[in-house]
Structure formats: structure tokens, C-alpha cells
C-alpha positions in Angstrom: 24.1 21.1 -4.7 22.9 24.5 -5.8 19.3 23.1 -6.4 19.2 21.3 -3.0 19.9 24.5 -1.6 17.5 26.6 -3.5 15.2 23.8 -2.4 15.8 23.6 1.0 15.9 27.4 1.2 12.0 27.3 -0.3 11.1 25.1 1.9 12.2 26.9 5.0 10.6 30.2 4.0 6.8 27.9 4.1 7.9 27.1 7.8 9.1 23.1 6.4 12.1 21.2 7.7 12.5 18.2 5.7 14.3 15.0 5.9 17.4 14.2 3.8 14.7 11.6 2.6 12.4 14.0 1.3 14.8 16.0 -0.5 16.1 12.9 -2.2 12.0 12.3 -3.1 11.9 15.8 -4.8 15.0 16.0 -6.9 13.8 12.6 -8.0 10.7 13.7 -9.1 12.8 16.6 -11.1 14.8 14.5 -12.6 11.9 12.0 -13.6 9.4 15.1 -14.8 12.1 16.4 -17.1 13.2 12.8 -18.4 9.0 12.2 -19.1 8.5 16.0 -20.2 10.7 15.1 -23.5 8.3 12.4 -24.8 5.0 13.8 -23.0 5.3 17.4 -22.5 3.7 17.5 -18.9 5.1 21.0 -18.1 6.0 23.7 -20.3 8.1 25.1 -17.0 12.2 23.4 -18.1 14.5 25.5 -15.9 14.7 23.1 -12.3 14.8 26.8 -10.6 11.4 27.7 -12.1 10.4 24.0 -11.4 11.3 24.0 -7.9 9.2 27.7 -7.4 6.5 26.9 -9.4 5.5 23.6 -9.1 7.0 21.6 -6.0 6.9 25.2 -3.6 3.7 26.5 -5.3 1.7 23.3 -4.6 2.5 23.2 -1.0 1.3 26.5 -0.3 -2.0 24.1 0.0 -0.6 23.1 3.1 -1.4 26.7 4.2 -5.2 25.4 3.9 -5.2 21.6 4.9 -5.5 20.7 8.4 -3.0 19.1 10.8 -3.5 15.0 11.0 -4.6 12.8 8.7 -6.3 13.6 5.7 -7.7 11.8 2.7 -6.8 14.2 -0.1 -8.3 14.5 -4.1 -6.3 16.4 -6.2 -8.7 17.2 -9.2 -6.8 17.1 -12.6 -3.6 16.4 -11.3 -1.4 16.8 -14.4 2.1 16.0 -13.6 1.2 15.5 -9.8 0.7 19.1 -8.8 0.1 19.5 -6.1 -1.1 15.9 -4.7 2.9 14.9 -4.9 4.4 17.2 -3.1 2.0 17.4 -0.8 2.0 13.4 0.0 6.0 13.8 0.3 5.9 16.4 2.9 3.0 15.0 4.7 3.1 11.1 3.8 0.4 10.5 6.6 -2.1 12.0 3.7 -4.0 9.5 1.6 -4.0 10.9 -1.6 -6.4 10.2 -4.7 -4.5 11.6 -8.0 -7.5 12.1 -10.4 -6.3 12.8 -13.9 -8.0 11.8 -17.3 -5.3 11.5 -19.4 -3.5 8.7 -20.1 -0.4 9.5 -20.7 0.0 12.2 -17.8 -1.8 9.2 -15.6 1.2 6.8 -16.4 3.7 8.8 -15.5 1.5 9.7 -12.1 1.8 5.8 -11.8 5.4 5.8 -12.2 6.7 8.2 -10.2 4.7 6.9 -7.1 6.7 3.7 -8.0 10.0 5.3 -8.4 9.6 7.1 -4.9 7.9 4.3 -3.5 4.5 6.3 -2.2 1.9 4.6 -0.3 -1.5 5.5 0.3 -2.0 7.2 -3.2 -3.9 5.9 -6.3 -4.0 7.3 -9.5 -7.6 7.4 -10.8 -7.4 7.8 -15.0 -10.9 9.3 -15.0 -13.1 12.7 -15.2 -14.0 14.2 -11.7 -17.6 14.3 -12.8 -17.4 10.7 -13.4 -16.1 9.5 -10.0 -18.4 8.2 -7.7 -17.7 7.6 -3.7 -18.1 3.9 -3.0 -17.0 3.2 -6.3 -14.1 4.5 -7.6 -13.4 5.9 -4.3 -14.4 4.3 -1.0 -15.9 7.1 1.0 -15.8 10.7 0.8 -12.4 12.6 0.8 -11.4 15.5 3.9 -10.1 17.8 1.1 -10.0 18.3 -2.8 -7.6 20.5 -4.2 -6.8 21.8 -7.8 -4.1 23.7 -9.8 -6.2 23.4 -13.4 -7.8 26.4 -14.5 -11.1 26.7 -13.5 -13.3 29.0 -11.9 -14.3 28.5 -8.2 -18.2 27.9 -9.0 -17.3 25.5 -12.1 -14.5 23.2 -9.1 -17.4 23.3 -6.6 -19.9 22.1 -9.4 -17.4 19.5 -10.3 -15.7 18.3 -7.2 -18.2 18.9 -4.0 -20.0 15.4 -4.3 -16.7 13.7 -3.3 -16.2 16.0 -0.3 -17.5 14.9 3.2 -19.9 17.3 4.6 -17.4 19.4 6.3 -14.8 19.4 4.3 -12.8 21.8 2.3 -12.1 22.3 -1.5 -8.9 24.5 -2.2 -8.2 26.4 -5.0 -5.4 29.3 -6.1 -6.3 31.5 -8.0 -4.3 35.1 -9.9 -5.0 38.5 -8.4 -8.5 38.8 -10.4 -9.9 36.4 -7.8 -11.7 38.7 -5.8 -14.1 40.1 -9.0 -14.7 35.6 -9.3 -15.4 35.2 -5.5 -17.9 38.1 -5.3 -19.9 35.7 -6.9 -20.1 32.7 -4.2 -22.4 34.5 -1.9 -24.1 31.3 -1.2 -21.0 29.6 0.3 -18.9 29.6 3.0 -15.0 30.4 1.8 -12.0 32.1 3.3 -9.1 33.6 1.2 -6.1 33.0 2.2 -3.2 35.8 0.2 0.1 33.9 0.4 3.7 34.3 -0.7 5.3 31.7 -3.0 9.0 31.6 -1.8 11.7 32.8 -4.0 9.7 35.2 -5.5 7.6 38.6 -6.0 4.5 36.1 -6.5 1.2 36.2 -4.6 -1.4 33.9 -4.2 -4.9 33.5 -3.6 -6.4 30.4 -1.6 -9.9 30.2 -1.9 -11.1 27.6 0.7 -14.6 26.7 0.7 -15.8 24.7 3.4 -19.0 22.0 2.4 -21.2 23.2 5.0 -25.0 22.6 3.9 -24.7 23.6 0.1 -24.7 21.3 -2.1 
């Protein structure tokens, strides 16, 4: 009951009001992360408290930057499913793409949209630079997001050619982000300084929106 709480108590503090459905979905996915982590060390994060701060509350500060309605979501190098997971339980009108290379991190992506019965999401086991729209996806996404560490320039390199003209990639970066961001003057990007709940911790949204550039 404590971690429900702490839960519920994050999620109010980002403005959320989930169902008893949804909470269910996330200490699910807790319990299933930690089972996997054993055998395929997918976080290095073991307390639930620090799991419930830093990976389910963290990744929906995206929400912060992704419009109301529906959205067809990447989320580049997803890992364990941060943030494309959360972000599909709290807004299940999302179609989410889940692009992670590795295999082993890919299957349990595959099994915990099983075990929480997700729909509209697909796991894609391949390198963003080897996607191609029409192929491996069928037509370009509203918004690609990332938690893996890369710089701004290296994600919009990487990522922008499955983006609708338009669209947005989001990225969160440490306090150092300014010194990085100084060098997209040939973009147009917002940064967006939020708090992660529970905490003393800030971050940095940098949202660049696929105008012209390419």
C-alpha cells in the first residue's frame, strides 16, 4: 500500500488522476522489471521508491511536451520501456513504436505489453538509423522521444527522418544542457525546466519542432 501511495502521490504532483486500472498497470510493470532485471539487468535503479521517481514519474514528464489527442509516438532506444510505457498507460489513445536494438531488452518490451495487455504499440528490435517509414513503420510518427544518452544534435541526426514535418523530438537532458543547446542555432527548440515529483530534481526538455530543417 505504501508504494501505491507514493505512486499515486507522484502522479498527482504532474497534474495526473489515474484509474485503479492504471495503477494496477504500473505496479505490474514493477513487479515484472524487477523479476526480468535479475536475469537481464535492464535497470541498475532496485529500490521500487527510486523506480517509481526515476523511471515511471521521470518519463512522463514527456507529457509536459506532447500534445493533447492522439499521437503516434517513437521512443528511440527504449531500454526497459522508458518512457514509451508509461506514457501509453497514462495516455492509451497514443500509438506507440518501442524501438530498441537489443534483444534481450526487446523481449521483455514484448512481454510486458502482453502482461498488461497494450494495444497500439510494437516493439521494433532494430537501430533508429536503420528504420525506414513505410517499411518498418507505416508513415511518419507526431513525436519521438528519448531517455538514452545522447546529445541533442546526434538524436536529431538519428531520429528526424521518422518525424512528420511538424513534429516534435523530445529530449531531457542534466543542468549542462544549456552549454549543448547553444549549439542548435539552426533549429527551432523550446526548453522546457521541470520538477520530477518526489524530489530536489530538475529537468531539462529540449523540444525541437521539424519545421524545414532537415
Amino acid at each position: 500500500m505504501e508504494i501505491i501511495e507514493l505512486l499515486k502521490k507522484g502522479l498527482a504532483e504532474l497534474g495526473l488522476a489515474p484509474s485503479g486500472e492504471q495503477i494496477h498497470a504500473f505496479i505490474t510493470y514493477l513487479s515484472e522489471l524487477k523479476k526480468w532485471s535479475r536475469a537481464y539487468n535492464l535497470t541498475g535503479i532496485k529500490k521500487d521508491e527510486d523506480i517509481i521517481i526515476k523511471h515511471f514519474l521521470d518519463s512522463l514528464l514527456y507529457l509536459k511536451a506532447i500534445p493533447a489527442g492522439e499521437m503516434r509516438v517513437a521512443d528511440i532506444g527504449s531500454g526497459a520501456g522508458f518512457p514509451g510505457i508509461p506514457l501509453k498507460i497514462i495516455r492509451p489513445d497514443m500509438g506507440m513504436y518501442l524501438i530498441e536494438p537489443s534483444g534481450k531488452k526487446s523481449a521483455f518490451l514484448r512481454h510486458i505489453i502482453r502482461h498488461l495487455k497494450l494495444r497500439n504499440i510494437e516493439v521494433i528490435e532494430q537501430r533508429i538509423e536503420d528504420i525506414r517509414v513505410n517499411e518498418e513503420i507505416s508513415s511518419p510518427v507526431d513525436v519521438a522521444v528519448t531517455r538514452a544518452l545522447c546529445d541533442s544534435r546526434e538524436f536529431i541526426n538519428k531520429a528526424s527522418h521518422i518525424v512528420r514535418q511538424g513534429g516534435t523530438l523530445v529530449l531531457s537532458k542534466g543542468p549542462k544542457v544549456k552549454e549543448e543547446i547553444n549549439t542548435l542555432t539552426d533549429v527551432t527548440y523550446d526548453l522546457l525546466i521541470v520538477s520530477l515529483p518526489l524530489s530536489e530534481i530538475k529537468r531539462h526538455l529540449v523540444v525541437v519542432t521539424l519545421n524545414d530543417w532537415s
